[in-house]
C-alpha angles and dihedrals in degrees: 000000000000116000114220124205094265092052082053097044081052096052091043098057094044090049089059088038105062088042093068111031091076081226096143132036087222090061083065095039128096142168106276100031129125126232125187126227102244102179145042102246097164088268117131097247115092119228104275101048117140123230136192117206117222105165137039114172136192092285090047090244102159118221113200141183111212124222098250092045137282139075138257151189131210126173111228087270092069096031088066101035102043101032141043135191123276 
């Protein structure tokens, strides 16, 4: 597939688009930055607790350490429903 000028413009946009709409949680999120556990979902971290993410990968799953050990791995759904930035 060739992409013509008009094909790049469009990306492009949408690109800059999608970075300032605030339409997605991943668009805020980084490697390094700490999320805090907003609600009780039956895992064996209390609200409150604090996590650092060190991964994002291509499907914007999001693996964290938490601050009192352990990893763990949350699609984009439960990042924006059960965290938020700190």
């Amino acid at each position: 597939m060739t992409l013509t000028a008009e094909r790049i413009i469009m990306i492009r946009l949408y690109v800059t688009a999608s970075k300032y709409t605030g339409a997605s949680i991943m668009d805020r999120i980084d490697v390094g930055m700490k999320l805090k556990f907003t609600q009780d979902v039956g895992k064996d971290k209390p609200v409150g607790t604090i996590a650092t993410v060190v991964y994002i990968d291509d499907f914007d799953q999001v693996f964290v350490e938490w601050t009192d050990g352990g990893q763990d791995s949350f699609d984009e759904f439960h990042i924006s429903k059960y965290f938020e930035v700190i």
